[in-house]
C-alpha positions in Angstrom: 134.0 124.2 165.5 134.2 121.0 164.1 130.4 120.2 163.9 129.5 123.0 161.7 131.9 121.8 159.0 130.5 118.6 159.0 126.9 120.3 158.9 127.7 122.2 155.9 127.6 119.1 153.6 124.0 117.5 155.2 122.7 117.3 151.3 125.2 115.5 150.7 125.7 115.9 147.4 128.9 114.9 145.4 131.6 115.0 147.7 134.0 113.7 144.9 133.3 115.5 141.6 136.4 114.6 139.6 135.1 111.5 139.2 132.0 112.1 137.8 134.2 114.3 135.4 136.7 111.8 134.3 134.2 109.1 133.6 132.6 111.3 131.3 136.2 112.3 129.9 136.7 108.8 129.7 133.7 108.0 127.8 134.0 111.0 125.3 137.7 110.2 124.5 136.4 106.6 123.5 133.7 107.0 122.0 135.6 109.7 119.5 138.2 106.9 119.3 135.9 104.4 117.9 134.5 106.7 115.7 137.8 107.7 114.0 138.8 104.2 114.0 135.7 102.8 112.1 136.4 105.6 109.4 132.9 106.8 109.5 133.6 110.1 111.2 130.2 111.8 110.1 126.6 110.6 110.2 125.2 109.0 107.4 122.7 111.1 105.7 119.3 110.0 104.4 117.6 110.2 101.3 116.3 113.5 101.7 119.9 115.1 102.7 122.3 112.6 100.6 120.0 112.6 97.1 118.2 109.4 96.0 114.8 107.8 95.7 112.2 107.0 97.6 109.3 104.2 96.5 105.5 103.9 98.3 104.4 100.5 97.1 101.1 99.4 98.3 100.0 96.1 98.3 97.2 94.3 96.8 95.7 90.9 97.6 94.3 88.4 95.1 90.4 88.7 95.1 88.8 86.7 97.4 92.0 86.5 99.4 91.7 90.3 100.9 92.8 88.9 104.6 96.3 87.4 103.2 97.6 91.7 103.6 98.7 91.0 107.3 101.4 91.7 109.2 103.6 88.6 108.7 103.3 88.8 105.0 104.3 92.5 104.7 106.8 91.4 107.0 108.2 88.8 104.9 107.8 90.8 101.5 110.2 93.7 103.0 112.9 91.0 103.9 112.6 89.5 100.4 112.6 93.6 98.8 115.2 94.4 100.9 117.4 91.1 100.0 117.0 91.5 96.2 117.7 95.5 96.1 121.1 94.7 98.5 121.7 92.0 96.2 122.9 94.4 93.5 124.9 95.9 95.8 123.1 98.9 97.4 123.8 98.0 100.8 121.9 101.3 102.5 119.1 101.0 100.9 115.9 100.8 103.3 112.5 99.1 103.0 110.2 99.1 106.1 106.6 99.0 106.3 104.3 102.2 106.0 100.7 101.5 107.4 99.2 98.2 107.2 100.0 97.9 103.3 102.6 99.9 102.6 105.9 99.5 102.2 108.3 102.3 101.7 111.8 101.7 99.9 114.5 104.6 100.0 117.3 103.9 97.4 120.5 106.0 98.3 122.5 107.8 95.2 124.7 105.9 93.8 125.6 103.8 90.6 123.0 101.1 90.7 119.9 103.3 91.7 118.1 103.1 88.4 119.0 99.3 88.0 117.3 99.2 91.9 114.1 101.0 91.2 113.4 98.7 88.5 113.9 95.4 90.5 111.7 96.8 93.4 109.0 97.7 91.1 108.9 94.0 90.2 107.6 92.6 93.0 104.4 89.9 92.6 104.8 86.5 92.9 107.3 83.8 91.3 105.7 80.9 89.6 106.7 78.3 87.6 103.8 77.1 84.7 103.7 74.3 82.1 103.6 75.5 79.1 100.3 74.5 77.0 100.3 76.4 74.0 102.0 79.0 72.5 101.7 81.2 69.7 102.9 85.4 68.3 101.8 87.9 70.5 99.1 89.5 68.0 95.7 88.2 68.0 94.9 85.8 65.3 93.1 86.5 62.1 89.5 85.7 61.6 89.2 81.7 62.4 89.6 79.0 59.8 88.2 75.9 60.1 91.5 74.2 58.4 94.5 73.8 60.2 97.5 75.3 58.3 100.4 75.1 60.6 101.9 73.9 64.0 102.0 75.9 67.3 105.0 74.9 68.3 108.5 76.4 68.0 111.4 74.9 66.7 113.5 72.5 68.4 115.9 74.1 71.2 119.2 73.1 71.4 120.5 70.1 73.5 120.7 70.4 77.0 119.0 70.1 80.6 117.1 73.2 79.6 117.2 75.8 76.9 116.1 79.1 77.0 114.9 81.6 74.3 112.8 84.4 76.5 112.6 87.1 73.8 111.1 85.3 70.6 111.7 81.9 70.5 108.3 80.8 70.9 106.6 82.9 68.0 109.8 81.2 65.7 106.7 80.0 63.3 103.5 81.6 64.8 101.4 81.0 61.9 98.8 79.0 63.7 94.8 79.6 62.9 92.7 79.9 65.9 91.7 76.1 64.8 94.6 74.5 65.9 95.3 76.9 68.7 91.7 76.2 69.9 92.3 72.4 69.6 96.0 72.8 71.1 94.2 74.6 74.4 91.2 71.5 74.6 94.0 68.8 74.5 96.1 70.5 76.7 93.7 71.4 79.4 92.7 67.5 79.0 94.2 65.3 82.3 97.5 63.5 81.2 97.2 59.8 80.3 99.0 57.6 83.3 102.0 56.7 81.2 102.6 58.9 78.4 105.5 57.6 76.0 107.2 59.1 72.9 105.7 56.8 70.9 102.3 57.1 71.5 102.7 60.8 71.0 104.4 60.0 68.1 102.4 57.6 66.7 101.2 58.3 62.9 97.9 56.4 63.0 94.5 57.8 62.5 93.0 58.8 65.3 89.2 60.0 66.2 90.0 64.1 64.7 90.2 66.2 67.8 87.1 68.7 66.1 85.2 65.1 66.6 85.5 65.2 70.3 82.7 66.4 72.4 82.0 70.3 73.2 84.7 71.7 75.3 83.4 73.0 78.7 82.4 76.8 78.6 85.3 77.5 81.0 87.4 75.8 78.4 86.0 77.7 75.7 86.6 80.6 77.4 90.2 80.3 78.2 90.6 79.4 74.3 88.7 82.6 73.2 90.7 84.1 75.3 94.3 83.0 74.2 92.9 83.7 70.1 92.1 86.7 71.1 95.1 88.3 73.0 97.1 91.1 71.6 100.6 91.2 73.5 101.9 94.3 71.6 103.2 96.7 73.8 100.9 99.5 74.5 102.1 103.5 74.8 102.0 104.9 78.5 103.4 108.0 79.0 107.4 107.6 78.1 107.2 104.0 79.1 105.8 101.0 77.1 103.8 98.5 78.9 102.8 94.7 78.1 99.1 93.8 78.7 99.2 91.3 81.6 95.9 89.3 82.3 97.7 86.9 84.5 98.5 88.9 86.9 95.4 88.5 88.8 94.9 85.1 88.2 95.0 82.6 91.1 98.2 79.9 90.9 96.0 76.9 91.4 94.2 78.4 87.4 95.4 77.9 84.0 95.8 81.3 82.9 97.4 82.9 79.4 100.0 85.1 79.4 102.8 87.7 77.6 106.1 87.2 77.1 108.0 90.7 78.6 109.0 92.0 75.2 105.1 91.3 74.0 106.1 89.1 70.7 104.8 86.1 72.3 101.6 84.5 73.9 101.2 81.8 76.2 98.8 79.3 77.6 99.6 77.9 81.1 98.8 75.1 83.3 98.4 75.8 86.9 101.6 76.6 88.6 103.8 73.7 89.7 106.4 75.4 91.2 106.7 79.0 93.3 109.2 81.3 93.9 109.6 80.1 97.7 110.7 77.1 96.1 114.2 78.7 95.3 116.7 78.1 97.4 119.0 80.2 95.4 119.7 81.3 91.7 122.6 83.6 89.8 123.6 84.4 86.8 126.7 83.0 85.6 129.4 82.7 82.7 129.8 79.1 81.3 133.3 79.0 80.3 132.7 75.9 78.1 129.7 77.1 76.4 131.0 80.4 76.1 127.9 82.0 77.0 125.5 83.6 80.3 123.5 81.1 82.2 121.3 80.8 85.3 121.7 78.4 87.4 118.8 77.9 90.4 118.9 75.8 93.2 115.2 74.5 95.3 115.1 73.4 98.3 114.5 70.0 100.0 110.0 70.4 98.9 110.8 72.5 95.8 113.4 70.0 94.6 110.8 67.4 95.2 107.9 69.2 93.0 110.6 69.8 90.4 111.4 66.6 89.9 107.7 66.4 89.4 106.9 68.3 86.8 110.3 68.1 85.1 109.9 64.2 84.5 106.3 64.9 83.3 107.3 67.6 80.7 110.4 65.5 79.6 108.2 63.2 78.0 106.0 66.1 76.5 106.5 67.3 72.6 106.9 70.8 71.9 106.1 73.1 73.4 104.1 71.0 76.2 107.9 70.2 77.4 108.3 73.8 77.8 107.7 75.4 81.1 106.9 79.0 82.3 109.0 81.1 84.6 106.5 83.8 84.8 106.8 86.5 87.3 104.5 89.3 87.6 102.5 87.9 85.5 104.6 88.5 82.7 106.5 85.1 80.8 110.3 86.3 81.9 111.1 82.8 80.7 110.5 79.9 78.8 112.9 76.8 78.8 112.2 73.2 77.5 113.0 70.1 79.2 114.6 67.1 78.1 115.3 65.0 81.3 114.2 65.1 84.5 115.7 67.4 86.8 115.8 67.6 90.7 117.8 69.8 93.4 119.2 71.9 90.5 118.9 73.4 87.2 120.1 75.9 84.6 118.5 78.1 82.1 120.5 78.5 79.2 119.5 81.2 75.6 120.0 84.5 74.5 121.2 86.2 77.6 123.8 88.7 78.2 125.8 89.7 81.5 123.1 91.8 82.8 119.9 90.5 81.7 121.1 86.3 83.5 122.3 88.7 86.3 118.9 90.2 86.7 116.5 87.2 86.4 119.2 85.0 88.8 118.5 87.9 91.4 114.9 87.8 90.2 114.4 84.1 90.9 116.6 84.3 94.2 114.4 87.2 96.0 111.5 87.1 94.3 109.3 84.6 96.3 106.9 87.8 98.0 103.7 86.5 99.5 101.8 89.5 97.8 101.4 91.7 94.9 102.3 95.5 94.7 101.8 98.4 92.8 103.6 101.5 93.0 101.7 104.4 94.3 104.6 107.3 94.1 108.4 107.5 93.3 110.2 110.6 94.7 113.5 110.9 93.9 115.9 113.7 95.4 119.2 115.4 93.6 122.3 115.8 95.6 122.1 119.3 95.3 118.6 119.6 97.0 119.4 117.8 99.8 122.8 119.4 100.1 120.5 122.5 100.2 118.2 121.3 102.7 121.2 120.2 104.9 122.2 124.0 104.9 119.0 124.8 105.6 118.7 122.6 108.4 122.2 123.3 109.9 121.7 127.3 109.2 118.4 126.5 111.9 119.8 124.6 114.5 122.5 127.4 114.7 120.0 130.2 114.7 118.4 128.0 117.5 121.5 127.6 119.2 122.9 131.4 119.2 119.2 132.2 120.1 120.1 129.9 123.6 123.3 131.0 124.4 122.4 134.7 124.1 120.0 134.4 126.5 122.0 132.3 128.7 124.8 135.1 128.7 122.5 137.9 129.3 120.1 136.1 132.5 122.9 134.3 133.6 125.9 135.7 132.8 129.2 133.6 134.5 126.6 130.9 134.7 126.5 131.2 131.5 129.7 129.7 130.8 129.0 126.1 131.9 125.3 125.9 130.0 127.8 126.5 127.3 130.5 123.9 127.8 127.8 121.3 128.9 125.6 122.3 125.7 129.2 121.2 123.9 129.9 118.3 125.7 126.3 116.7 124.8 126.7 118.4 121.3 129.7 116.2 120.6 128.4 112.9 122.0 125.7 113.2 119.4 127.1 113.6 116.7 129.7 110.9 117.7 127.2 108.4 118.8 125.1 109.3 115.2 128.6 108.4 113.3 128.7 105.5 114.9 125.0 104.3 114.6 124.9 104.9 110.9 127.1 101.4 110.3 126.0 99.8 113.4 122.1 100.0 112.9 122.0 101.8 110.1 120.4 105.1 111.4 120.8 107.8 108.9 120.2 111.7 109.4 117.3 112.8 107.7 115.5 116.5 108.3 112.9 115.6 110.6 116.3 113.6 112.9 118.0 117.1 112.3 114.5 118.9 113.8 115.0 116.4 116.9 118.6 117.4 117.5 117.2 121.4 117.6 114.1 120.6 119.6 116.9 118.8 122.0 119.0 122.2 122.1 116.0 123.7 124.3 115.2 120.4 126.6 118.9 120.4 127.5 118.7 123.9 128.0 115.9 123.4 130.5 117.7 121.1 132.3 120.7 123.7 133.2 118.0 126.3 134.2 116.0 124.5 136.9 119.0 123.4 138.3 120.7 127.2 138.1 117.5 128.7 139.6 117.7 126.2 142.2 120.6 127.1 143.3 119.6 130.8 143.3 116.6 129.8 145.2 118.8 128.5 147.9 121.0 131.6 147.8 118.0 133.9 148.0 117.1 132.3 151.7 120.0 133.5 152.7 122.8 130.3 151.8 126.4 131.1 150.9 127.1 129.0 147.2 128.6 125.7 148.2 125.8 124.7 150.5 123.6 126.1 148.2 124.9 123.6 145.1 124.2 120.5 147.5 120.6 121.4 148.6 119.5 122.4 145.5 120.7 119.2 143.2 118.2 116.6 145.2 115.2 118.9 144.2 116.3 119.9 140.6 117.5 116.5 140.2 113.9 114.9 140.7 112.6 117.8 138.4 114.9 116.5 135.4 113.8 113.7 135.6 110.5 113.8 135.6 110.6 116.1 132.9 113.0 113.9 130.8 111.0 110.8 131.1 108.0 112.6 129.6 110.0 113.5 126.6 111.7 110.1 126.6 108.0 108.6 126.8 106.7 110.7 124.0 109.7 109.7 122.0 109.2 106.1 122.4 105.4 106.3 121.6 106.1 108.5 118.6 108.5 106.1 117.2 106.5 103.1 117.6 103.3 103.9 116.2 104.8 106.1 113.2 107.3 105.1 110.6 109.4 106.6 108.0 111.4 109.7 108.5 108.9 110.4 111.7 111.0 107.7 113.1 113.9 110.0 113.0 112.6 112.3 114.8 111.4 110.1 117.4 115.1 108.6 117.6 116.9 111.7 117.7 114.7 113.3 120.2 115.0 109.9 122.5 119.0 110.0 122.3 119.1 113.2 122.9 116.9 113.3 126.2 119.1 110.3 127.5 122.7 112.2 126.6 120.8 115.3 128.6 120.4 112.8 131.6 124.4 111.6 131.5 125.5 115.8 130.5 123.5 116.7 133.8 124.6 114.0 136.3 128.0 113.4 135.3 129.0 117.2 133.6 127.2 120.0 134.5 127.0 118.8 138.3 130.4 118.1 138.6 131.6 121.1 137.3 129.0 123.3 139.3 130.4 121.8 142.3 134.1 122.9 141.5 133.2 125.9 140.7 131.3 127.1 143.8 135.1 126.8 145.6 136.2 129.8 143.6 136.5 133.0 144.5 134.8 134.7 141.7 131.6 132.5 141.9 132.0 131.9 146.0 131.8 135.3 146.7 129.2 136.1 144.7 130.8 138.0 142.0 128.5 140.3 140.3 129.0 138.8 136.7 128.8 135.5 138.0 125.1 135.4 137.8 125.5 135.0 141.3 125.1 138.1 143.1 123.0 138.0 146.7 122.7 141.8 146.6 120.7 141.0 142.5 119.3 138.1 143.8 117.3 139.6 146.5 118.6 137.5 148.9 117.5 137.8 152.9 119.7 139.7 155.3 121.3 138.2 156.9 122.6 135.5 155.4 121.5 132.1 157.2 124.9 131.5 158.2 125.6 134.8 160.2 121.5 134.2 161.6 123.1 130.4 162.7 126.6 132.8 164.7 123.7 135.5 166.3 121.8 132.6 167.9 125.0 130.4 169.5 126.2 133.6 170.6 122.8 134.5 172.7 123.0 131.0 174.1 124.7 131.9 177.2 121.8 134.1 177.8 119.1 131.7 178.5 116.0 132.4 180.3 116.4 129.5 182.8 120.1 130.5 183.3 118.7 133.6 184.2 
């Protein structure tokens, strides 16, 4: 009698299902723990649920310099993008690469959105230029052969540096194109060895500079050029824009160039310094001075190079003493030197709290390795994506109700634990998504919602092959609980083939996409792993305890478990197993 007991469990199955149970229990109750502890008890919603904007820059590479769009660069210039918008304090903002040349930047709602999408729009490269000449941003007048002023501004204050970025150089513009074409030919001459104060100072006649030799048609050009420029801001749609013609202009070339309010011109030296150079800059209050400065730190090869050029323009007159912050191509700065300067430095003029804030961020992220332009900026209320949350919740309910009625109808008692095991991974989800959303810093957008209702069905799937299993099993003619145990091995090995194929696809869709695909991908992966854990350690479990009751034991006609509806083979295997020990006795060689 004995023998057949022990038979009856040959599949083996899970002898001890209240473990299973409680380690899922276990799991659940710290998991929601955590997530009530953290304070972020519900996902964090992206920019196309929460409100905010999204910006597609593309990037451009200097001509001639096409291969320098790569990998490590777009790399390094989301790093930098991300850096600089965090350092205003948007700490969930995102910036990951789009493409091979894109780069996408999601801005969440909040109070420093607009100051954001300004800073991320500004994203060439930091340089630091000599200044040469410089002059009012309007062309100049038809040339005269007479010199009738200087092209130099009025003396700055005292001080490492001095600053006046909005109109300081055009303090006495009146310049002809004569001495602004004689200003560029000197300038763009080498520097003597040893230049001194007194040889510039010197009042004795000299060889007239219109008696030197022809200046070089490169020369000439860059002086027709710097005559001719008109920085006056131009109309474009509800913005005004400056004319840049540095922009494109390679570091190693003397280029001219606006001031970003468009009332001054410069012309520039090749650049000295760049913005990887910067070890780190901020705006500050000087409590002595009463008044908003920037203070910048290089590093160990910047400080070097700045010493450099700083001791060389120290001994320069005005404005050759001057030298360029110029970022985008655009003049954000201009500050003379009067000593020479090393491992720090401070630019000091007409700032307020915002504007030294801006350029100490500015020169502390601004270092990117290429140029971009902005190809699209979408930005989404709060009430839209409030109203394509609804939407999406109001569909993965529909999905949901469309699940459990059919469960209730084809499976009826069955029913009941699709349900509670649909719950159970339900609530991990969303738990595990609270907690994600500080940990890695996933956030629900629509296409992750779409991933959690496409999950709804493949964790449906898994409770059906392993129900039909079992009624497979019943339909040869077993009784339940030997049923349960021979049909987990095979339905087992079908979940998981089937939920490594959707686990696959989710990993290959999230690598080779980005953007909100990615959410998709993600959701869809976690969701195919939680169905392997809700299986093995829930639905299992629970299927095993319940086969011991009488309603779903005997084959209660709502359980979903009915031989009689099942079609199942008189007799049952069990009663077939009685007929042939009882015929024993009669055996043909006993007879």
């Amino acid at each position: 009698m004995a023998a057949p007991k022990k038979g009856r469990r040959p599949a083996g199955g899970q002898s001890r299902p209240g473990r299973a149970l409680a380690l899922i229990v276990i799991a659940m109750v710290a998991l929601t723990g955590g997530m009530f502890w953290s304070g972020h008890t519900t996902p964090r919603l992206g920019i196309d649920l929460a409100g905010g904007t999204s910006i597609t820059l593309k990037a451009k590479a200097e001509p001639g310099k096409e291969s320098a769009v790569n990998e490590t660069n777009m790399n390094t210039a989301v790093g930098i993008i991300e850096r600089r918008v965090n350092g205003l304090g948007v700490s969930e903002a995102e910036v990951q690469t789009q493409g091979r040349e894109n780069i996408i930047v999601n801005v969440p709602r909040g109070a420093n959105e607009k100051q954001a999408r300004e800073q991320v729009g500004t994203t060439a490269q930091l340089y630091f230029r000599p200044v040469l000449a410089v002059a009012a941003g309007q062309p100049t007048p038809n040339p005269s052969a007479t010199p009738s002023g200087s092209a130099t501004p009025s003396a700055k204050p005292s001080g490492a540096t001095a600053d006046k970025p909005k109109g300081d150089a055009s303090a006495k513009p009146t310049a002809t194109a004569s001495s602004q074409g004689r200003a560029v030919s000197e300038a763009l001459k080498a520097p003597s060895p040893t230049p001194t104060a007194s040889s510039s100072a010197s009042p004795k006649a000299t060889t007239p500079p219109a008696a030197t030799p022809p200046a070089d048609p490169a020369t000439a050009k860059l002086e027709q050029q710097f005559a001719t420029l008109d920085c006056t801001p131009k109309t474009e749609g509800d913005k005004k824009v400056v004319p840049n013609p540095a922009r494109t202009v390679p570091a190693d070339q003397p280029t001219v160039a606006c001031s970003t309010e468009g009332d001054a011109k410069y012309l520039l030296g090749p650049a000295e310094v760049d913005g990887k150079d910067v070890d780190d800059a901020a705006g500050v209050f000087d409590q002595q001075r009463g008044m908003w400065i920037v203070t910048m730190d290089f590093t160990d090869a910047g400080s070097k190079k700045f010493q450099k050029i700083t001791g060389k323009l120290s001994t320069q007159t005005e404005p050759q003493n001057q030298f360029a912050i110029v970022l985008d191509g655009e003049v954000v700065s201009a500050p003379s030197v009067r000593q020479t300067l090393s491992a720090s430095a401070e630019i000091s003029g007409s700032f307020d709290q915002q504007s030294a804030q801006d350029l100490g961020n500015i020169l502390s992220y601004g270092a990117l390795p290429l140029s971009f332009e902005t190809q699209s900026v979408d930005t989404v209320t709060a009430a839209l994506g409030g109203e394509q949350l609804q939407a999406g919740l109001i569909a993965g309910a529909i999905g949901l109700a469309l699940v459990i009625i059919y469960l209730v109808v084809y499976y009826r008692g069955l029913s009941l634990i699709a349900i509670a095991s649909l719950g159970v991974s339900a609530l991990l989800t969303y738990v595990i998504m609270s907690l994600l959303g500080p940990a890695i810093g996933f956030a629900l957008n629509l296409p992750a919602v779409c991933g959690a209702i496409v999950a709804i069905g493949i964790t449906a799937d898994s409770f059906i092959v392993y129900f039909e299993r079992i009624r497979d099993e019943i339909r040869e003619g077993r009784t339940l609980r030997p049923a349960v145990e021979r049909a987990w091995p095979r339905a087992r090995r079908t979940i998981l083939v089937s939920d490594f194929v959707s686990f696959l696809a989710a990993a290959v869709l999230f690598i080779v996409t980005v953007g909100k695909v990615q959410g998709f991908a993600f959701t869809l992966g976690l969701t195919t792993l939680l169905d392997i854990v809700v299986v093995f350690l829930f639905t299992k479990p629970v299927m095993t305890l319940v086969a011991r009751t009488t309603f779903f034991g005997n084959g209660h006609k709502l359980s979903g478990l009915d031989p009689k509806s099942l079609g199942a083979k008189p007799p049952l295997r069990r009663t077939r197993r009685t007929s042939v020990n009882a015929a024993g006795p009669v055996d043909p060689k006993e007879a």
